[in-house]
N, C-alpha and C positions, 0 to 999 in steps of 0.2 A: 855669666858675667866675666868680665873682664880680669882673670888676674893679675896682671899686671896693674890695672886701675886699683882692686882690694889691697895688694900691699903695698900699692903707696899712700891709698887713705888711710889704710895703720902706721904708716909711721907718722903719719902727720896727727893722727889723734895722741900716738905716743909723745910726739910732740909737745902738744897741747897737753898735754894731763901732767907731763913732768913740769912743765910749765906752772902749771896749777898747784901743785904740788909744792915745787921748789918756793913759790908766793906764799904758799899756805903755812910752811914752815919760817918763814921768814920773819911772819906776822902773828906768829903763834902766840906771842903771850902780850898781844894787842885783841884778836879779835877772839871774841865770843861764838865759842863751837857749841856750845848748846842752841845758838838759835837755827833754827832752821829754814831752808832755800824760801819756804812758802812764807814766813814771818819776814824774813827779809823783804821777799817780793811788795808785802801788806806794808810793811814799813814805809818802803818807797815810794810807796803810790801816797801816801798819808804825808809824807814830806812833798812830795810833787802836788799834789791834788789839796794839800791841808784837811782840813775835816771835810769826811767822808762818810754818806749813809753805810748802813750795814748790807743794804739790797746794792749797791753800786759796787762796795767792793766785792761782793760774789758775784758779780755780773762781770769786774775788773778780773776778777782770781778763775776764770769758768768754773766754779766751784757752786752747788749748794747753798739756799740759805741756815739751814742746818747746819752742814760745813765749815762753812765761816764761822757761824756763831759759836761754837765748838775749836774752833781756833781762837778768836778772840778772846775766848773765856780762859784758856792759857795764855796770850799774852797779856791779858789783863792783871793775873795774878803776878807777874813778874816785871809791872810796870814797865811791861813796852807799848801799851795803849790803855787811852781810855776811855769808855763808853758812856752817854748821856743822851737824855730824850730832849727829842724836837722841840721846842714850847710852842711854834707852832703847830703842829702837828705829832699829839703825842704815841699815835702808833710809831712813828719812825726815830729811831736810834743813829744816832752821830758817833762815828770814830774817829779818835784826832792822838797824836802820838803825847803818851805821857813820856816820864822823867829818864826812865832806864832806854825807850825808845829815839828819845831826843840825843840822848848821849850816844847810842850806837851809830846811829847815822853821823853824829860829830867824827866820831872813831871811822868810820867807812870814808868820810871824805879824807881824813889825813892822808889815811893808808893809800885813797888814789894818788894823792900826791904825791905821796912818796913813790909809789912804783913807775908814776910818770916822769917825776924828776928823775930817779936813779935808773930807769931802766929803756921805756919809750925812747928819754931825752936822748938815748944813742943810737937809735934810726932815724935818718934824713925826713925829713919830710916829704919827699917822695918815695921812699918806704912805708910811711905812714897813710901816703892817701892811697897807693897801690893795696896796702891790707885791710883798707877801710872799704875800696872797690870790691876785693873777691870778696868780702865777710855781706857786703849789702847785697851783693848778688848770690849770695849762699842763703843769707834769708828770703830773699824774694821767692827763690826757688821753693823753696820750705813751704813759705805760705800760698805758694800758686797749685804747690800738689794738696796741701789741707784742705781748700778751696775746694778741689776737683773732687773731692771723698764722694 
């Protein structure tokens, strides 16, 4: 492979990560480190999608229905979801975001805003659609080689 290609995808992950990084610290004593990428994910789909079967979201999460249920069951306890049965349909279980999960997501929109007002807002908008170009064609790629498995 190409070294010259390697070290310059390393500096641009280093890039990205001190990125992430410098945001993370930013927003530290806003956002909640105990939750995790995968709750988050569950979150969002639960705000995007509203209530949600438990077979839908481990079909949404490629995960397990075991899995999921087993996640849920910890965010259940910490009131970021809540679970109830179908009335029609009493094998199937509905997830929909409870109190501590309503509130995170509130918390996650601010903080976009805030990083777009204070940060984004100082690239042009053709800055902005040139990095929304290579990022849509870095996923395409992604999913055209997952595809190919």
């Amino acid at each position: 492979m190409n070294k010259k290609l390697i070290a310059f995808v390393r500096e641009l992950n280093e890039i990205e990560y001190a990125c992430q990084r410098m945001l993370s610290q930013e927003y530290a004593d806003v956002l909640d480190e105990t939750i995790t990428s995968s709750q988050i994910i569950i979150l969002n789909h639960l705000y995007d999608g509203g209530r949600l079967l438990t077979g839908e979201l481990a079909r949404l999460m490629n995960i397990s229905p075991s899995a999921i249920s087993q996640m849920l069951n910890k965010m259940e306890k910490r009131k970021l979801i809540r679970r109830f049965i179908n009335p029609e349909n009493r094998r199937e279980i509905y997830v929909e975001l409870d109190i501590a999960g309503t509130n995170y997501i509130g918390t996650s929109q601010k903080i976009e805003l805030s990083i777009i007002e204070r940060f984004y807002s100082k690239l042009s908008m053709d800055d902005l659609k040139e990095l929304k170009s290579i990022m849509q064609k870095f996923k395409q790629i992604i999913e055209q080689e997952q595809t190919n498995k």
